[in-house]
C-alpha positions, -999 to +999 in steps of 0.1 A: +838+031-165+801+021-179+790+024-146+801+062-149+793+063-189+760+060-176+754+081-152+762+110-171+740+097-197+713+099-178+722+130-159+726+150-190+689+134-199+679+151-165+696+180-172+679+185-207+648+185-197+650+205-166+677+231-174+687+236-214+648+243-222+646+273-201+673+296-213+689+275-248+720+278-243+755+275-216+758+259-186+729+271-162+726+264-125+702+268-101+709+294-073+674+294-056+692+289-019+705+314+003+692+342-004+679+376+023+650+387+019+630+422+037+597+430+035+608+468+034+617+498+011+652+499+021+670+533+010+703+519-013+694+480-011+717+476-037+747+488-026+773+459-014+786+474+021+749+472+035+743+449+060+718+424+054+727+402+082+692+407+101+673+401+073+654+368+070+672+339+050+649+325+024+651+296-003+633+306-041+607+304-054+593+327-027+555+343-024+557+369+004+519+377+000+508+341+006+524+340+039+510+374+053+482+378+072+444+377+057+422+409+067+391+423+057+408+459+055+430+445+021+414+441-018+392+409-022+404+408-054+435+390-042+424+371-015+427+400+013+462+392+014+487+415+011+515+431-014+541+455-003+575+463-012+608+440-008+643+431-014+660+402-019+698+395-019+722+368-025+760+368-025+781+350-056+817+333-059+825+333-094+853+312-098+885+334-109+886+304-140+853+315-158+870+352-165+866+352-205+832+336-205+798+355-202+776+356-173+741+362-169+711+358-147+683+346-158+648+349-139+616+329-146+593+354-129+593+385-108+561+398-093+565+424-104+579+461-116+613+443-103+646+461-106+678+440-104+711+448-099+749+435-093+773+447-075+756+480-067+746+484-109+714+483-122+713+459-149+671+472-158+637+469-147+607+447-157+575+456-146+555+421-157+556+400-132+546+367-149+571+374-180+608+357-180+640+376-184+680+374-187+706+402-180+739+400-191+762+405-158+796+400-174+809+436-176+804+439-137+811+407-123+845+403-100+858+370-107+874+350-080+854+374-058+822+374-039+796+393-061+761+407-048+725+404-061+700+426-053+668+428-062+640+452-056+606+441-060+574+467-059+545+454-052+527+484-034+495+483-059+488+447-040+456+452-057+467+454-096+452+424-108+414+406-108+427+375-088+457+364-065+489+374-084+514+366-055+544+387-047+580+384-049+605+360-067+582+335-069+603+310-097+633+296-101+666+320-106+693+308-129+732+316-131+745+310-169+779+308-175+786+303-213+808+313-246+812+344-260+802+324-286+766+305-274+733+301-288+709+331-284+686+330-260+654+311-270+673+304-302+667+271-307+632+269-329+619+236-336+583+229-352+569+197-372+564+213-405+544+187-419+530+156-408+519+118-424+522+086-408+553+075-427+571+108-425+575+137-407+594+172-413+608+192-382+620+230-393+646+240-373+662+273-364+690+278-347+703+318-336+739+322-324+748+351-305+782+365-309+799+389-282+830+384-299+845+411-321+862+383-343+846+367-376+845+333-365+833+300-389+810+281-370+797+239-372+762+236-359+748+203-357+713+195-349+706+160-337+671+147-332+666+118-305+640+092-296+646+071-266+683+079-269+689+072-303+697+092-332+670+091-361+680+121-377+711+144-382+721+177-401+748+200-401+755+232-415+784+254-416+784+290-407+802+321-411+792+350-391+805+384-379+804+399-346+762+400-347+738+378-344+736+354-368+707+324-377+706+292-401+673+273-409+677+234-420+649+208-417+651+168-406+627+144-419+616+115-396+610+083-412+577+061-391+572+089-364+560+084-330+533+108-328+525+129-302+488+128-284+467+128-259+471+093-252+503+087-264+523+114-255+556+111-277+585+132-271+617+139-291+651+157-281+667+176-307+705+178-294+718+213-309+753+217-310+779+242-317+819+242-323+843+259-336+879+245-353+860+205-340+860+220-306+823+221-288+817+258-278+779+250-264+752+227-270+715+225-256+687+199-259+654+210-266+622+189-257+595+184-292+571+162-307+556+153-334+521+167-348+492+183-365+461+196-361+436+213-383+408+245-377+378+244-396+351+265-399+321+237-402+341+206-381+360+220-355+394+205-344+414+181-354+446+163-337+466+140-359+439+142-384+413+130-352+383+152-351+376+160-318+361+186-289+386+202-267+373+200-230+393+222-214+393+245-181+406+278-173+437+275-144+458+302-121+489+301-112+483+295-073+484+265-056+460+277-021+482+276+007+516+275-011+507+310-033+521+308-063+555+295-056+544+258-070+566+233-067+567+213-097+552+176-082+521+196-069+513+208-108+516+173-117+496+156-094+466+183-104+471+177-135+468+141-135+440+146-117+424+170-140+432+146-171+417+116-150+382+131-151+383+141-186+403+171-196+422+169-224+433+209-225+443+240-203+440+280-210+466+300-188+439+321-175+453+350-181+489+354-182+520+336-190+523+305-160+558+289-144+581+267-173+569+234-154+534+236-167+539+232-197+566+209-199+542+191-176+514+194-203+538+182-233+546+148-207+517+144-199+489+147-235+474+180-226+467+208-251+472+244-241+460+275-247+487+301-239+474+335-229+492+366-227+472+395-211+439+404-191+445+439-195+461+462-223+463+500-224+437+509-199+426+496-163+395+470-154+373+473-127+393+454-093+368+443-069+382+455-032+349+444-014+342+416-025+335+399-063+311+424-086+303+445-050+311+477-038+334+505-052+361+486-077+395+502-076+416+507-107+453+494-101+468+477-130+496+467-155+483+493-180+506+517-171+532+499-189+513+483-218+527+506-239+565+503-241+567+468-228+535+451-242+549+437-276+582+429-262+566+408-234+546+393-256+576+386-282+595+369-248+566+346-241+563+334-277+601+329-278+605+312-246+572+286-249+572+282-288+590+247-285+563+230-263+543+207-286+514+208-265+506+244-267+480+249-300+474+281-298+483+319-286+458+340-264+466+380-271+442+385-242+411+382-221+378+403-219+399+434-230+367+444-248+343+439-218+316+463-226+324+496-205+352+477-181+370+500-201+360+502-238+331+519-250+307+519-286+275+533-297+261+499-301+261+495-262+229+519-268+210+493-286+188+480-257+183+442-243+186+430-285+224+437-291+228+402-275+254+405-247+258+380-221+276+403-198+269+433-177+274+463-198+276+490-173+255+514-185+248+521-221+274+540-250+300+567-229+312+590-253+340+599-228+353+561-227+380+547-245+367+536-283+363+503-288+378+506-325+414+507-307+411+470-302+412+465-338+449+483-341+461+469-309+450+430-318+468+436-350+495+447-335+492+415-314+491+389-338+522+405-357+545+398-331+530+362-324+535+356-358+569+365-363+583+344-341+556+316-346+541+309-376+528+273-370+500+281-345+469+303-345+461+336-326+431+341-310+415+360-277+387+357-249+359+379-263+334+392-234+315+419-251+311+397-292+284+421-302+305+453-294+340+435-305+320+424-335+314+460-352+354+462-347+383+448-367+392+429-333+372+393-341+387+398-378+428+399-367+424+368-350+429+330-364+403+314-339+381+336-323+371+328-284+335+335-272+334+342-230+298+330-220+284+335-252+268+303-264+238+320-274+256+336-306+272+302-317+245+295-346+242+329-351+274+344-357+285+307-374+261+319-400+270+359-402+307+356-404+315+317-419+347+323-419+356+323-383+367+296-366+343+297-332+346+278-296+341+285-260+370+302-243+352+307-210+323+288-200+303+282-172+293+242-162+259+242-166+249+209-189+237+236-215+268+249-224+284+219-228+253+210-250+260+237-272+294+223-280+286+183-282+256+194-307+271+218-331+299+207-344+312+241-355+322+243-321+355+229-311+358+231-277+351+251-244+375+259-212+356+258-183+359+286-157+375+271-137+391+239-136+409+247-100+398+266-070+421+295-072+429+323-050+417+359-054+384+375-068+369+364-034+336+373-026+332+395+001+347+385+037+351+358+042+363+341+012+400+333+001+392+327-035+366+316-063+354+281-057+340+271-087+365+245-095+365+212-105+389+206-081+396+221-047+424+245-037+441+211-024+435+194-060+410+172-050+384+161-070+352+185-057+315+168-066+314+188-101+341+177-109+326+138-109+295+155-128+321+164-156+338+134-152+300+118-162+301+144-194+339+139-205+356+104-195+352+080-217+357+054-189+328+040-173+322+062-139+292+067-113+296+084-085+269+097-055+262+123-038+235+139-015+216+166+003+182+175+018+154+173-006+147+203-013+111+215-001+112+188+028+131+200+056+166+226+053+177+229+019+209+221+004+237+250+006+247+258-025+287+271-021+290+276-054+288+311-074+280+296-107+250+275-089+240+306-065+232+327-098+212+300-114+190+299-082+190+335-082+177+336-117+153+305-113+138+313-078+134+291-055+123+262-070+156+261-090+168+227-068+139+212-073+139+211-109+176+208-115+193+183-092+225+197-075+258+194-096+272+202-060+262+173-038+289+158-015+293+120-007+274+122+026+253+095+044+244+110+078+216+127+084+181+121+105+163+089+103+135+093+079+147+126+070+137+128+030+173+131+010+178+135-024+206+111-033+223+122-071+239+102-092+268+118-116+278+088-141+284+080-182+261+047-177+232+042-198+213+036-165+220+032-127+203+017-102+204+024-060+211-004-037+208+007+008+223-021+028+219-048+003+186-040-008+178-022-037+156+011-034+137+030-062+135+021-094+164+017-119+164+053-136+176+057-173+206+087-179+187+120-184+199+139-209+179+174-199+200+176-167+225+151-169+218+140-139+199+112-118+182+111-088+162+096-061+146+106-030+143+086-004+140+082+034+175+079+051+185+050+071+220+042+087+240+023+068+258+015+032+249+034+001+258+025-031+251+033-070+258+005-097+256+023-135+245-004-164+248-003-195+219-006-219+217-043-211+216-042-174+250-049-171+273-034-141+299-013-158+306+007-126+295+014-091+300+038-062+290+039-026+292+063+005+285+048+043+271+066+077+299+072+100+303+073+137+318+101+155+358+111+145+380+084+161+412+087+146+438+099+121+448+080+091+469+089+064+454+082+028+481+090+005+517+101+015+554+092-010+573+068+013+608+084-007+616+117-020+644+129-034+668+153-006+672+178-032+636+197-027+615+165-033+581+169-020+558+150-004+524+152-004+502+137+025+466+135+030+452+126+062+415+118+067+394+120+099+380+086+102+357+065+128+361+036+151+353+014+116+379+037+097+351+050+075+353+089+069+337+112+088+326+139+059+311+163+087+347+167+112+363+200+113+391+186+139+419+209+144+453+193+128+490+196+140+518+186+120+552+178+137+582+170+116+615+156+130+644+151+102+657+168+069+627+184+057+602+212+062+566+218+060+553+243+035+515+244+043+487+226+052+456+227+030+423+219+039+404+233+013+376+255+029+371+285+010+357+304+039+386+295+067+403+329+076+426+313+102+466+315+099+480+296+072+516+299+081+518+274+109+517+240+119+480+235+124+448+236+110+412+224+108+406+195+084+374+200+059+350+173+051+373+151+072+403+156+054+437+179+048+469+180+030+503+182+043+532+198+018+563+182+029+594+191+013+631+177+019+661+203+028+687+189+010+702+159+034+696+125+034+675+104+060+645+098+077+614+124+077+597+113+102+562+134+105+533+130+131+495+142+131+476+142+164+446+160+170+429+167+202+403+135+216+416+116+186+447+089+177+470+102+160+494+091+130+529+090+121+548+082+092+582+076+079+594+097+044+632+088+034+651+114+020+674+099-008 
């Protein structure tokens, strides 16, 4: 019996966190398996007698783009991958017992302009693909019958967005069986109210929804738990009529466990609801305790803890996998991302999948949640490639209008309970100057200080950039209606324009995008606006000009993670400025940040041709490719590479500039044993140090020292031979059978098992046992190949297998060969 007493314990703990969050109330379930799915229009896809039985069987979430095939002929703008039009249905048993309760469906994302519908009704449409949503299905469900869903999904502007968007139903699907009776959805409201070390206050709302005709008195009883204990308690009696119906109470918290970013503290506030001592529904919703403070002259403070945000700017796609991301492959990314120094996120530019941020509230990472790219009228889509050619004009502004506010309302309702979001993002470069708004101070020559193309000077005929005033008020009413406790703000591209609107002014915080160069100055024109970066490149400068003004809070990198989409032109599956790759690994700028944001001691090395002696370094990135643009071709030469890959094989005697990314106060450079160079001192101009030196074969390594000339961290790279073999450098050895994932990397190595950095081997993956493989990721921006088989070409010697389990038990038994080289197996067990 304790046995069992247990087990439910911590099942419902499971079940809290994963389920009740999401919708707030009843008993949800999953339904992501079974479904059909075409990649056609078909005429009356709703109706039950059609015949689906052709159609391909599927499991959600499901990206259809991500799986189609790349071409030059589709939009760069996402990825030359394409969109389309499709169905999707699944059939229903709902047991003949739940007749009396209600029924509903609730979808975490549909992209997009989705219709859905049951039993041959249409239930309604949603045309924002990245927004969640519930219909009620009760009036036309058959109980103790088979029930159909259908669901129609138009996709046909593939090219509607800037980056990779996805298509399909491409998160989770929920079945909610609950009371007339229940909690409304999103009803549960929990913030801390105010904050000390010895006590806290939560607020708490509670909204009951009731279908029922009857007057009905009502116990609802919030419990708040830590570790599985109660610390706090209230219950209030209600008595509503057949509406909806709310009550408000507060618990105080004696000796709180904070929440951080070291120390990330989290609470479960148990909400229950009977009627007459009989429980009618109850959900558990994840919180935490803290505060933080916005201030004009010092920036931000968490718990009282002044500090700078360093964040970066995410997608929603995970390379090869789209953006149906499994929740394990967010976590491990993010881990990653905190592990070099980031300490915050901005959902660049739309609402992302529930996971995220429950992942950001477990793990101490602050977010920035951002709503919109786009409002009323249409940006500029790049088809040919990024900022080339003729753009094309696809978008979501066709329905910004009647569903803007309520999509905005939904997101604020359905996220407001995650303690690591701090703030709310009405949108992104909506006033980009001429991309589509317009103002007569466009016409003010090279002084008006923009830091962004302004396509031409003032057009009369464009739409006035004084609308951005009304609409951002219109904005930041609906955040703050359902969210009082956290600041609005926005990613402002054309400040100087936005700046003779009412736009900066309706905002709590206001977001500069690549706009350092007005920090100081509009710090002292408008000193009441609370300034930081929300969209930076990672140049040393820009950070600069957030470590030395302390006005500045923060900045969000663009981008932390290689995303898919606003390629450049063919061929190019995405924008590679990340910090990591599209396969989450740590790129070489990502160590350089590492060196600017950890505060654990790190070196790491990297190298290329020394520029001026020999070929030059190729600079992949199109941050870097700019700044050499801009500088000319001495650029390399008097800014060492933020680029440079961990490489030690070139030509003997061949002059290489080796670069060292690290926090140390100094490092030193040691070749076989012997130390080279002199011992260089951190530089502070570029952030960077370097040598160059002949190569020879052999083992090279870096040793930072503190100011004292002691080792506090060291880093080497080795020549390799040619590939050899196939090892596997990270793979789980057990994952769950219900859609557990494994992630695998294998590395190309030589007869020595060091790396080989310079193999492109072709890759097969064979799996025998309960599980399938959902991609293989290499990483290599400018691979066009077929990514929906088993094999692939590795990329600087390495690739990553997705592996995920099909819902039996066993061995997963999954080999790599690859041609002229030994292979590898390995041995996952389902459980």
């Amino acid at each position: 019996m304790e046995i069992k007493k247990l087990f439910l314990a911590v099942l419902f703990s499971y079940l809290s966190l994963s389920i009740f969050g999401q919708v707030s109330f009843g008993q949800p379930e999953k339904i992501n398996e079974g479904w059909k799915f075409t990649l056609n229009d078909v005429k009356d896809g709703q109706n039950t007698s059609l015949d689906d039985k052709r159609w391909k069987s599927v499991d959600l979430p499901h990206d259809w783009s991500v799986k189609g095939q790349l071409s030059p002929t589709l939009a760069s703008a996402t990825g030359y991958l394409p969109g389309g039009i499709g169905w999707y249905r699944k059939t229903l048993d709902i047991p003949k017992d739940k007749q009396g309760e209600k029924v509903y469906l609730y979808f975490e994302g549909v992209y997009n302009r989705s219709e859905v519908f049951i039993n041959g009704q249409l239930l309604g449409k949603r045309p924002n693909g990245y927004i969640s949503f519930m219909y009620d299905v009760t009036p036309y469900i058959k109980y103790g019958q088979e029930n159909v869903i259908a669901v129609r999904v138009d996709h046909s502007q593939s090219a509607d967005s800037r980056w990779y968007t996805g298509s399909g139903i491409y998160r989770n699907v929920w079945l909610v069986y609950a009371n007339p009776i229940h909690i409304a959805q999103w009803g549960v409201y929990v913030y801390p109210k105010s904050v000390t070390k010895k006590q806290a206050i939560l607020s708490v709302e509670v909204e009951i929804d009731n279908s029922d005709v009857k007057a009905t008195d009502l116990l609802i009883t919030n419990e708040l738990l830590f570790d599985g204990k109660v610390i706090a308690k209230d219950s209030r009696k209600l008595q509503m009529a057949a509406q909806n119906n709310k009550i408000e109470t507060e618990l105080k918290v004696n000796n709180p466990q904070i929440w951080d970013l070291n120390n990330p503290n989290l609470y479960q506030l148990k909400t229950t609801v009977s009627n007459k001592g009989k429980v009618i529904d109850q959900t558990i919703t994840t919180t935490g305790i803290r505060n933080y403070t916005f201030d004009v002259n010092k920036g931000f403070a968490l718990n009282g803890e002044w500090m700078k945000v360093k964040g970066v700017c995410i997608h929603h796609d995970a390379g090869v996998l789209g953006a149906a991301v499994p929740h394990d492959v967010w976590k491990r990314r993010l881990q990653t991302l905190k592990s070099i120094g980031v300490n915050a996120v901005r959902t660049s530019h739309n609402p992302q999948a529930p996971d995220l941020y429950a992942l950001c509230d477990e793990l101490g990472i602050l977010v920035l949640n951002e709503a919109y790219d786009e409002w009323e009228f249409p940006k500029r889509k790049w088809l040919e490639g990024w900022n080339v050619g003729t753009p094309g004009y696809q978008g979501s502004f066709d329905f910004f209008e009647e569903w803007g506010e309520k999509d905005l309302a939904d997101l604020v309702r359905r996220d407001r309970n995650h303690i690591s979001i701090f703030a709310w993002s009405i949108g992104n470069e909506v006033d980009y100057p001429n991309d589509p708004y317009s103002h007569p101070v466009l016409d003010g020559g090279n002084n008006t200080g923009f830091t962004q193309a302004q396509f031409g000077g003032y057009k009369k005929d464009a739409p006035d950039a004084m609308r951005l005033g009304d609409i951002a008020k219109r904005l930041v009413g609906v955040v703050k209606k359902y969210d009082k406790s956290r600041p609005t703000t926005a990613g402002l591209a054309g400040v100087a324009m936005s700046n003779e609107t009412e736009y900066p002014g309706a905002l709590d915080i206001a977001g500069y995008n690549y706009t350092e160069s007005r920090y100081i100055l509009d710090h002292e024109k408008y000193p009441k606006r609370v300034l930081y970066g929300s969209e930076n490149r990672h140049d040393l400068e820009a950070w600069k000009a957030v470590r030395d003004n302390e006005h500045i809070f923060g900045q969000f990198l663009w981008t932390g993670i290689d995303y898919l989409g606003e390629s450049g032109r063919w061929p190019s599956r995405g924008f590679y400025s990340g910090l990591l790759d599209f396969g989450g690994f740590i790129k070489p700028r990502g160590y350089f940040r590492q060196s600017l944001w950890s505060d654990k001691p790190m070196a790491y090395l990297g190298t290329y041709p020394t520029p001026g002696r020999g070929s030059k370094s190729q600079m992949k990135d199109v941050w870097s490719q700019l700044d050499a643009d801009n500088e000319g071709q001495n650029y390399e030469e008097k800014v060492p590479s933020m680029d440079a890959w961990p490489i030690w094989n070139y030509d003997e005697g061949q002059s290489i500039r080796v670069v060292c990314y690290t926090n140390a106060a100094k490092a030193k450079l040691v070749l076989n044993g012997n130390e080279v160079g002199k011992v260089k001192e951190y530089d502070d101009n570029t952030g960077i140090i370097y040598w160059d030196i002949p190569y020879r074969d052999g083992k090279l390594e870096v040793v930072g020292l503190d100011k004292n000339n002691n080792e506090i961290s060291r880093y080497a790279i080795q020549s390799s031979k040619q590939p050899y073999a196939l090892t596997i450098t990270q793979s789980e050895t057990e994952i769950s059978k219900d859609k557990g994932l494994a992630q695998i990397v294998v590395q190309v190595v030589d007869e020595n098992g060091i790396p080989v950095m310079f193999s492109d081997n072709e890759v097969t993956c064979q799996i025998q046992g309960p599980a399938k493989l959902l991609g293989l990721e290499a990483s290599n921006n400018k691979d066009m190949s077929d990514y929906t088989d088993n094999k692939h070409r590795v990329f600087h010697g390495k690739i990553l297998a997705y592996i995920q389990a099909t819902g039996q038990q066993g061995e997963i038994k999954i080999r790599f060969t690859s041609p002229w080289l030994k292979a590898v197996n390995t041995t996952i067990i389902a459980k």
